[in-house]
C-alpha positions as CSV (number, residue, x, y, z in Angstrom):
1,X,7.2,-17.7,39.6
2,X,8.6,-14.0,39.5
3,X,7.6,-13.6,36.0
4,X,3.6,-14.9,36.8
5,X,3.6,-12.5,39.5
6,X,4.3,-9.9,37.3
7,X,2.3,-10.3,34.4
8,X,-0.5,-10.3,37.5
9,X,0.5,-7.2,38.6
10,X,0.5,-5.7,35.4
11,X,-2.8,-6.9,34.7
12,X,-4.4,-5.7,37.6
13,X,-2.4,-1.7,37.2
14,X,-3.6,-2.1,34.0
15,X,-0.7,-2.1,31.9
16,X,-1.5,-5.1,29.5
17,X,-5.2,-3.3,28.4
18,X,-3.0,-0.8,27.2
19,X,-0.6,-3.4,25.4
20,X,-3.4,-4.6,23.7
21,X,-4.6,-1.4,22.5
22,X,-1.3,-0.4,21.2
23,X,-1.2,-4.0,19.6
24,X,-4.6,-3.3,17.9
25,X,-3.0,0.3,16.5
26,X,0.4,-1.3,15.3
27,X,-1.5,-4.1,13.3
28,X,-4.3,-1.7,12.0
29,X,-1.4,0.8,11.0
30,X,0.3,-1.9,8.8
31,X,-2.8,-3.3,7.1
32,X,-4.1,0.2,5.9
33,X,0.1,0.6,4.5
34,X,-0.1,-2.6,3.3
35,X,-3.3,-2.2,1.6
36,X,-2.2,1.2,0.5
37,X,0.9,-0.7,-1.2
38,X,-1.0,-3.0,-3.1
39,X,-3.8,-0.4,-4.8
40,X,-0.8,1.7,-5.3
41,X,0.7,-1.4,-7.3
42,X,-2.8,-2.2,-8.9
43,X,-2.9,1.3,-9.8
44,X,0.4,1.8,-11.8
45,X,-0.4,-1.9,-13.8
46,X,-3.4,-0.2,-15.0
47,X,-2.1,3.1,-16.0
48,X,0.6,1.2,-17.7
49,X,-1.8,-0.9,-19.3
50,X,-3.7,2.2,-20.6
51,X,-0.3,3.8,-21.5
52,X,0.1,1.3,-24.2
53,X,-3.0,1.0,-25.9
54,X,-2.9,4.7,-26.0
55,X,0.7,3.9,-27.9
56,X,-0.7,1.6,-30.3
57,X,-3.8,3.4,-31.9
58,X,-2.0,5.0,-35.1
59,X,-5.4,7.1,-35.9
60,X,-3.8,10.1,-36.2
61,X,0.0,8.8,-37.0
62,X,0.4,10.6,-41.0
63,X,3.4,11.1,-43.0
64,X,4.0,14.5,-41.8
65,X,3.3,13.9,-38.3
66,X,6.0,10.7,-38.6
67,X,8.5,13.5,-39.9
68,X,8.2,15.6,-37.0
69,X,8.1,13.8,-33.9
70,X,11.6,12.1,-32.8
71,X,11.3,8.1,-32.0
């Protein structure tokens, strides 16, 4: 019964319409980090992807250029 008489109390003074605000930042804070995370993630798969096409084209690749650069 003590513990209903609380939450009343702290309904009425106002404390739980601040809980739920500070809820509301807490979960908004991790989905913009988790969301960050991911396009982050998305973002390095991409440039990696780009990375090795960019290996693979051997356009320019002649026999004096293959003497001079270290592999």
């Amino acid at each position: 019964m003590e513990e209903i008489a609380l939450l009343i109390k702290a309904k009425y003074a106002g404390n739980i319409s601040e809980m739920s605000s500070y809820m509301s930042v807490v979960i908004q804070t991790s989905i913009v980090l988790i969301g960050g995370i991911v396009l982050w993630r998305m973002s390095n798969v991409i440039h990696k992807k780009k990375l090795a096409q960019r290996s693979r084209n051997e356009f320019f690749d002649t026999a004096y250029s293959k003497g001079w650069k270290r592999k």
